[in-house]
C-alpha positions as CSV (number, residue, x, y, z in Angstrom):
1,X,-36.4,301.1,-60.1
2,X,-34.3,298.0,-59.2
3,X,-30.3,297.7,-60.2
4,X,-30.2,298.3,-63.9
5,X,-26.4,297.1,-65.2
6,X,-24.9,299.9,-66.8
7,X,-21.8,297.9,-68.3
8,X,-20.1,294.8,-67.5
9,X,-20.4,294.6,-63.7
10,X,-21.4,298.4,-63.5
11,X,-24.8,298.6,-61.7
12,X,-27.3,301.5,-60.8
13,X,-28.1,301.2,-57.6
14,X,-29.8,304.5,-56.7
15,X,-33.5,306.0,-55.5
16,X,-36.1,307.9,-57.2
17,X,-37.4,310.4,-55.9
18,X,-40.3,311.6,-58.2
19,X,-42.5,313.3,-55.5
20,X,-40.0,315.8,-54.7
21,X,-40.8,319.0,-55.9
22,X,-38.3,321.3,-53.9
23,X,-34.4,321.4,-53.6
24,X,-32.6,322.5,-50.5
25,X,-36.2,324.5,-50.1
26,X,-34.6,326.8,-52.7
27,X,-34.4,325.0,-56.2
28,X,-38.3,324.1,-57.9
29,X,-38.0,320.3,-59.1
30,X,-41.1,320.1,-61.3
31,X,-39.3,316.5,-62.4
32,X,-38.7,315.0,-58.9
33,X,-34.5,314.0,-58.3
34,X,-32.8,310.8,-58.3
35,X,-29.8,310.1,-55.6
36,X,-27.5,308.2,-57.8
37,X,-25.3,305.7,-56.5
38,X,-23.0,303.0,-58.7
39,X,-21.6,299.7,-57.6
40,X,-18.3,298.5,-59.6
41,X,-17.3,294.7,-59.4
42,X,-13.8,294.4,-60.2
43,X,-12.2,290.6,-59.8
44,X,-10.6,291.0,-56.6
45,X,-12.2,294.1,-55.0
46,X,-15.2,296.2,-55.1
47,X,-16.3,299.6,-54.4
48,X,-20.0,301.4,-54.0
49,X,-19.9,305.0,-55.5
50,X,-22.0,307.4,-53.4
51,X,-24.8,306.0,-51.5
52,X,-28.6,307.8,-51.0
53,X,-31.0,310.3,-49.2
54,X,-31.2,308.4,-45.3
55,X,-35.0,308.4,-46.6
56,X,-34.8,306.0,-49.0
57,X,-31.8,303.5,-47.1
58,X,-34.2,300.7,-46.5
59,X,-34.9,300.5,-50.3
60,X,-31.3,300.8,-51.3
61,X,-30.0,298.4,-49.0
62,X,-32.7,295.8,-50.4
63,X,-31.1,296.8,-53.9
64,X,-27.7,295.9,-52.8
65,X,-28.4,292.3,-50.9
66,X,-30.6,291.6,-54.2
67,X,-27.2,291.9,-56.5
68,X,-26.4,288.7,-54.5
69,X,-22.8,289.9,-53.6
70,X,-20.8,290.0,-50.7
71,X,-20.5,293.5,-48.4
72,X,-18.6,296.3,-50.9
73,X,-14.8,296.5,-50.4
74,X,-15.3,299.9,-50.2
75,X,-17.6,303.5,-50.4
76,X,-16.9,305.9,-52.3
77,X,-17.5,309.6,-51.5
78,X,-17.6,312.1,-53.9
79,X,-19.0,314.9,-51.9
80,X,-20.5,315.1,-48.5
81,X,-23.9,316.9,-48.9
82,X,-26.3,314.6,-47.0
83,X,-28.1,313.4,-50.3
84,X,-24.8,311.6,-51.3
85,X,-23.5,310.7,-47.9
86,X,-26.4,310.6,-45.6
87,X,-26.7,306.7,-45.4
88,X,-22.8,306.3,-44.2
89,X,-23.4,305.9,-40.8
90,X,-26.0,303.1,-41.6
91,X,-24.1,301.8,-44.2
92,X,-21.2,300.8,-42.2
93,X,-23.2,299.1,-39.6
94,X,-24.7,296.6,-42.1
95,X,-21.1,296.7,-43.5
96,X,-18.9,297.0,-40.9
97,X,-15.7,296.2,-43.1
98,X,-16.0,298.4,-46.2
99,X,-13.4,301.1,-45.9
100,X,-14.1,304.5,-46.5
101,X,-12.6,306.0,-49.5
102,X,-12.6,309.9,-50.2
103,X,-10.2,312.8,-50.8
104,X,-9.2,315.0,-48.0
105,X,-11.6,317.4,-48.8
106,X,-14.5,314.9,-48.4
107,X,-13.2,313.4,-45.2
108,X,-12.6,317.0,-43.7
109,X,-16.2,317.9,-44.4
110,X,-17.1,314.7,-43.4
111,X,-16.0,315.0,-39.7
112,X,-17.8,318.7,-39.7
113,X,-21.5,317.5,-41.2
114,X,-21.8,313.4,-40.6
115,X,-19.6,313.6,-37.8
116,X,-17.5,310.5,-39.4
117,X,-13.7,310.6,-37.8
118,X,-11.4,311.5,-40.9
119,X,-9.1,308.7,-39.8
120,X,-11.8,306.3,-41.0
121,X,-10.8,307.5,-44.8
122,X,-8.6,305.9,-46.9
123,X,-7.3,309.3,-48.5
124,X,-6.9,309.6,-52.6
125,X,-5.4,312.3,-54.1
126,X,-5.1,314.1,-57.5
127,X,-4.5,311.0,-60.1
128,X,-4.6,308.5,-57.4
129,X,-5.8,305.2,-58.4
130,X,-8.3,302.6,-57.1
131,X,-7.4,299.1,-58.3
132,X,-10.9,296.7,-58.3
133,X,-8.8,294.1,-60.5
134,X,-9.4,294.5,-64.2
135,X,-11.5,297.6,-63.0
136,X,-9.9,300.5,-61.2
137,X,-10.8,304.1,-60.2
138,X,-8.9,307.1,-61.1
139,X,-9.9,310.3,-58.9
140,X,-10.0,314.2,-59.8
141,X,-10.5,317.0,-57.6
142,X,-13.7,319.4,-59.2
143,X,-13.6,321.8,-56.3
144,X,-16.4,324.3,-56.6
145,X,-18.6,322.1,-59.0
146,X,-21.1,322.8,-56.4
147,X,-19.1,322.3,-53.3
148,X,-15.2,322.3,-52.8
149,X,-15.2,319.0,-52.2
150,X,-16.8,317.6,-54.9
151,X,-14.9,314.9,-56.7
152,X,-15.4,312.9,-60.0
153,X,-14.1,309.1,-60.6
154,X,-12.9,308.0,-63.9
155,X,-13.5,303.9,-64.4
156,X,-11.1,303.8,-67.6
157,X,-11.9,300.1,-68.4
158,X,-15.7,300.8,-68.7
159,X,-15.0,304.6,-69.9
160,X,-17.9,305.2,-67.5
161,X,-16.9,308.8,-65.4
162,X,-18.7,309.5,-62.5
163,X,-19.1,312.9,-62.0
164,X,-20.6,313.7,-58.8
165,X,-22.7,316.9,-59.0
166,X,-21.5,318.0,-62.0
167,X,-23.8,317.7,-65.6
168,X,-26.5,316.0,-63.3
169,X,-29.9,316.9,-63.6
170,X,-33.2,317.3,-61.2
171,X,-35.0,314.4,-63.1
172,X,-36.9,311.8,-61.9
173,X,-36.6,308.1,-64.2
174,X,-37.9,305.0,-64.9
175,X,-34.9,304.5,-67.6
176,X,-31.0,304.4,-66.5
177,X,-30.0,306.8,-69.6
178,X,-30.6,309.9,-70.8
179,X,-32.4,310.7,-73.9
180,X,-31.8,313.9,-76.8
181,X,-35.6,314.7,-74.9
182,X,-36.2,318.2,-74.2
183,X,-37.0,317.7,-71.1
184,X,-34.5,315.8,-70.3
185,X,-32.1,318.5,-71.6
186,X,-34.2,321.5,-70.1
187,X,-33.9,319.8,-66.4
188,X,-30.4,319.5,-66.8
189,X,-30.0,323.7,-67.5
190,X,-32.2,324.6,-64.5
191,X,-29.8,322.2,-62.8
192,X,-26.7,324.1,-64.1
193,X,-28.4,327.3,-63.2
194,X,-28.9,326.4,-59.8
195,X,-25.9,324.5,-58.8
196,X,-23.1,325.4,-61.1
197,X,-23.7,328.7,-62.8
198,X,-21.9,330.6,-59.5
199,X,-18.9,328.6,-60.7
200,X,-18.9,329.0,-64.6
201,X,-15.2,329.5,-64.7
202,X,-14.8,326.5,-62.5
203,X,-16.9,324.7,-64.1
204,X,-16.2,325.3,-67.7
205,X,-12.6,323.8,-67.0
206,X,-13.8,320.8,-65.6
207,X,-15.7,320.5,-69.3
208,X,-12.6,320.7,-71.4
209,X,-11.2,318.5,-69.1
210,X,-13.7,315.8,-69.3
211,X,-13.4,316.5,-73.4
212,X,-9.9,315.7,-72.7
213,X,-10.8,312.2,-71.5
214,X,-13.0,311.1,-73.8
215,X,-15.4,309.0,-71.9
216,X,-17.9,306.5,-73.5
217,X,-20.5,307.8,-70.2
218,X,-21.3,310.2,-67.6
219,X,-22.8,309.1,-64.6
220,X,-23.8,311.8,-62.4
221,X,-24.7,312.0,-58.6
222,X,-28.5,313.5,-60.2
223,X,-30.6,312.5,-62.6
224,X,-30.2,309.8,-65.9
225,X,-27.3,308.7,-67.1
226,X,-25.5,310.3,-70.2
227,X,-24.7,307.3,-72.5
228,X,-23.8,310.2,-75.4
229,X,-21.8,312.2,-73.3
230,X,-21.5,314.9,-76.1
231,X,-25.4,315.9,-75.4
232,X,-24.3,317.1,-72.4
233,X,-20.6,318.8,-72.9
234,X,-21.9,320.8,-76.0
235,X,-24.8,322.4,-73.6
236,X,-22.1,323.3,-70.6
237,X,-19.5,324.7,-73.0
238,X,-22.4,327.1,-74.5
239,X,-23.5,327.3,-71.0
240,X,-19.9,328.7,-69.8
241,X,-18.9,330.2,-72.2
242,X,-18.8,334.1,-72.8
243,X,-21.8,334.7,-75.6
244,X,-25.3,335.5,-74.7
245,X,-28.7,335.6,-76.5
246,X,-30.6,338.7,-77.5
247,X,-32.8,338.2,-75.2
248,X,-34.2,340.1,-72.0
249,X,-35.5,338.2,-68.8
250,X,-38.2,340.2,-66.8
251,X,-39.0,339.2,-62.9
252,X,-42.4,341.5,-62.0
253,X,-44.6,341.8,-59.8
254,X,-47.5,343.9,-59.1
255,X,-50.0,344.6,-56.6
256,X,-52.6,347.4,-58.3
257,X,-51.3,347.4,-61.7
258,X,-49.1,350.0,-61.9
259,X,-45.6,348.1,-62.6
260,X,-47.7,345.8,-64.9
261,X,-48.4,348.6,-67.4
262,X,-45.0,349.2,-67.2
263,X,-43.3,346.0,-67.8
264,X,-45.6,345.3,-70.8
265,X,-45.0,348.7,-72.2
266,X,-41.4,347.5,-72.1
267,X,-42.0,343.9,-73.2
268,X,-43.7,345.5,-76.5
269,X,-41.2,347.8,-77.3
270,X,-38.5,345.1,-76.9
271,X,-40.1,343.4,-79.1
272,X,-40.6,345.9,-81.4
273,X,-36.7,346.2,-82.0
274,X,-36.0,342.5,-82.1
275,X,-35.4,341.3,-78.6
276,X,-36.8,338.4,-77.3
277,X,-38.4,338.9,-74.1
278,X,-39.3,336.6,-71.1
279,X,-41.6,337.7,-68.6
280,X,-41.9,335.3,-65.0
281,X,-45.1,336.8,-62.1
282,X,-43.3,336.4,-59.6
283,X,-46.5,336.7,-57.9
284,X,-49.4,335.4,-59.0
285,X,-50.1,332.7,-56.8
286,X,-48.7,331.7,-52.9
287,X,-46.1,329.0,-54.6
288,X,-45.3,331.6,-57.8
289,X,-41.8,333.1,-55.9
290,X,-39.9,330.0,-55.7
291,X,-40.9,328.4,-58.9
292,X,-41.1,331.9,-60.6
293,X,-37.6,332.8,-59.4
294,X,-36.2,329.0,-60.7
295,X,-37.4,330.1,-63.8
296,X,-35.4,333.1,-64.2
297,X,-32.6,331.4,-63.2
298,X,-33.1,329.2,-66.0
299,X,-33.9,332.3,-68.7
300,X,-30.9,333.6,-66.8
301,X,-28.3,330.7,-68.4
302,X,-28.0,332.9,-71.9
303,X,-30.2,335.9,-71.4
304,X,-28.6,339.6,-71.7
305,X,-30.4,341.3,-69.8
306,X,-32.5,340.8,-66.3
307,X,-34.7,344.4,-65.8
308,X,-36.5,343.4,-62.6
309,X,-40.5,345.5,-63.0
310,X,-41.5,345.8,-59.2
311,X,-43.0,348.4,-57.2
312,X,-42.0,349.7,-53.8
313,X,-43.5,348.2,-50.3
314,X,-42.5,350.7,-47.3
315,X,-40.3,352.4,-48.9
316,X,-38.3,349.4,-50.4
317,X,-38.7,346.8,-53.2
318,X,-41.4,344.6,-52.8
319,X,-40.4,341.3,-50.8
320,X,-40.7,338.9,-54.0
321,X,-39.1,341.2,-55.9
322,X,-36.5,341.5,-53.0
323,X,-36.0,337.7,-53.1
324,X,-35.4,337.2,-57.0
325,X,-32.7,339.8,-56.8
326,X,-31.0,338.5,-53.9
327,X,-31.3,334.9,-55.7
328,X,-29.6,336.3,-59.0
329,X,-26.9,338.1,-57.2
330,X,-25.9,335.4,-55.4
331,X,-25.6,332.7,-58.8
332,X,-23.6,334.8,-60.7
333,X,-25.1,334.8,-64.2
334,X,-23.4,335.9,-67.6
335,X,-26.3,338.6,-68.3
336,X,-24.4,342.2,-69.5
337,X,-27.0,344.2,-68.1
338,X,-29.1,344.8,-65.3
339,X,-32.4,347.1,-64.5
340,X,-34.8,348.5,-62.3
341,X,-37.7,349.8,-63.2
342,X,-41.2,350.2,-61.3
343,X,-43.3,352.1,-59.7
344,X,-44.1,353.8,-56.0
345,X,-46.8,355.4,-53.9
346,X,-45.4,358.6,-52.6
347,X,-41.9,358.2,-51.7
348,X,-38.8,355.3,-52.5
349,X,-35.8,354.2,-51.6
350,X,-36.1,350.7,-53.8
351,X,-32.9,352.1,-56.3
352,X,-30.1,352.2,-53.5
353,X,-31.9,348.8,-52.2
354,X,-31.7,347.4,-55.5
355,X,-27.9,348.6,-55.8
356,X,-27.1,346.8,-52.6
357,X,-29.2,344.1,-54.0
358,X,-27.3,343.1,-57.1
359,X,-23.6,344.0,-55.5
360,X,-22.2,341.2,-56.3
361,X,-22.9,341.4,-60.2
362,X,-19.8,343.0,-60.8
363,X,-19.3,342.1,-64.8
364,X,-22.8,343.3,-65.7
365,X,-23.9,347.1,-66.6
366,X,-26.3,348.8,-64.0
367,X,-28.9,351.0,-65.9
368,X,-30.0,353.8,-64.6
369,X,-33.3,352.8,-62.8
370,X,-36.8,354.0,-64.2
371,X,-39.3,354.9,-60.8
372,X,-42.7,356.3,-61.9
373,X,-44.8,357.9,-59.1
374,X,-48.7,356.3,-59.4
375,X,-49.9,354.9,-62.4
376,X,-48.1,355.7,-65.5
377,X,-49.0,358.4,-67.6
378,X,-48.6,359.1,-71.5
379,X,-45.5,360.9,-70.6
380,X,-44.2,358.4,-68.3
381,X,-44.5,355.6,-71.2
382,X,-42.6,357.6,-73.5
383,X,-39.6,357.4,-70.6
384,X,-40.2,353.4,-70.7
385,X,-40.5,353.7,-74.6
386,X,-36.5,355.3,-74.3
387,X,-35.2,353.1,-71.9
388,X,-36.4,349.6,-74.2
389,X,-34.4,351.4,-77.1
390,X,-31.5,352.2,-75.1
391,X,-31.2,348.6,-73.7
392,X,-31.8,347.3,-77.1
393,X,-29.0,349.2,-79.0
394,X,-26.9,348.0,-76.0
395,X,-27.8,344.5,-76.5
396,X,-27.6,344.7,-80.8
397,X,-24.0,346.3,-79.9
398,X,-23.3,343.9,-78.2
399,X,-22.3,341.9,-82.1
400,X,-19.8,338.9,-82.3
401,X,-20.5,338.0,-78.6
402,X,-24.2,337.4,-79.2
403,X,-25.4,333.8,-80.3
């Protein structure tokens, strides 16, 4: 994609990426990523927001000389993960002059991964303004929307904010703004899953306080532009806020049937009393874990309930199973409940692995786990059959706090 002006001497300047189809070789990115970066052209000054991946600098720096403009007065870092601020070093070797500009934050971490000196930063803080001449740059610390650095940029003249990481999305484009797709829209949840949902509480302020400033775009560090800004603010103030569907996610996996019988016996009976239910395989094929697991993330936004169906390996859950746990624990998600139930050879110790597990979902409910020795008998699907009607009534208790 080549500059694209976003407002009066606003310009795109970032990369596609569409190829990509893995994050931090964590985070599935069916859609490819973008590495966003802005220029602003004030009358006396300017400044580059962000720059790119170092794999795509050769391409960006064509972009820049193509605006026909003289070296940037200044870069702008908003956070220091190497996607944003991996072409620095290069950067200031084509522009030797172009001053550094960054909160503390940013230069601190900046010294530890890019090795750039901090004393190379011209430091903002909270407030702190940029003057461009008739265009300036106001700056606001978003610690922990993603990392504690990141920082967002309000351009008041333009109304454009850049918002770093936060309400980006893993989405590839040949267009500069976002549509009401839903896509577009889906991309951007599996993006708050992955990146902000550890942070809701964070997070969720940073919302109102965007609401608060009324800007006519959001330009994020990932993915297209926001030129409605309100598609965008509704989702993350459902997203962070306290209500939850009716709904039950359910990571299995299986490897001679057993905890399949089990997991659809549940499925059914869910279903039976009203609950929506969403089953992920988190091991059908060799690629299934990763994508499978950035799917329950996903479910995981608004879901209820997350009753993991696995069976036990060695005494233990089963390593995919394992994996999606571990991955849930660790993003924190709003669910009010969470199970185990499976299956085992001859002997387990999956339920106080499970516990350890899941530790750190301190808000939700543990249920009591359901382990059936072999292959399920009648009897044993009756106990399934009670544990989907407990989990439901818990849920349809649940009232004024479901959407």
């Amino acid at each position: 994609m080549p500059s694209v002006a976003i407002s009066e001497n606003i310009f795109y300047v970032g990369a596609q990426h569409p190829d990509r189809r893995m994050f931090d070789c964590l985070m599935p990115t069916p859609h490819g990523t973008s590495y966003n970066s802005y220029l602003v052209s004030g009358t006396e000054k300017s400044a580059l927001i962000d720059t790119v991946d170092p794999e795509f600098l050769a391409g960006y720096v064509r972009k820049l000389k193509s605006l026909e403009m003289d070296a940037p007065d200044y870069i702008v870092l908003l956070h220091t993960e190497q996607d944003h601020s991996g072409s620095v070093a290069e950067l200031l070797k084509i522009y030797p002059n172009a001053k550094l500009v960054a909160t503390s934050n940013v230069a601190q971490l900046m010294k530890t991964h890019m090795h750039v000196p901090s004393d190379q930063f011209q430091i903002m803080n909270e407030g702190d303004v940029l003057d461009l001449g008739g265009k300036s740059l106001t700056f606001y610390k978003i610690p922990f929307a993603h990392w504690p650095d990141n920082t967002m940029v309000y351009e008041k003249q333009s109304g454009i904010l850049f918002s770093s990481d936060l309400f980006g999305s893993h989405y590839a484009f040949d267009k500069v703004f976002a549509t009401d797709s839903h896509e577009i829209k889906d991309a951007a949840r599996a993006y708050y899953a992955e990146i902000m949902m550890p942070f809701s509480q964070h997070v969720r302020k940073y919302a109102e306080k965007v609401i608060g400033l009324a800007p006519q775009m959001i330009a994020s560090s990932h993915g297209p532009i926001w030129k409605d800004p309100s598609l965008i603010l509704k989702k993350y103030m459902k997203w962070t806020g306290d209500k939850v569907n009716k709904s039950v996610v359910i990571p299995y996996v299986s490897m001679h049937g057993s905890s399949v019988v089990i997991m659809e016996r549940l499925t059914w009976r869910l279903a039976g009393k009203g609950i929506s239910v969403l089953c992920r395989n988190l091991g059908e094929s060799p690629e299934s874990l990763a994508i499978e697991t950035g799917h329950v993330l996903n479910d995981l936004v608004m879901a209820a309930a997350v009753v993991f169906a696995i069976p036990t390996v060695l005494g233990g859950p089963h390593p995919a199973g394992a994996y999606c746990a571990l991955v849930v624990n660790a993003l924190h998600p709003k669910t009010r409940f969470v199970g185990l139930v499976g299956s085992y050879g001859w002997g387990t110790k999956i339920g106080e692995i499970f516990e350890s597990l899941t530790s750190g979902m301190k808000k939700a409910e543990k249920l009591t786990p359901l382990l059936i020795e072999g292959l399920p008998t009648e009897a044993d699907l009756v106990k399934v059959d009670e544990y989907a009607d407990q989990l439901a009534a818990k849920i349809l208790a649940l009232g004024d706090d479901l959407v």
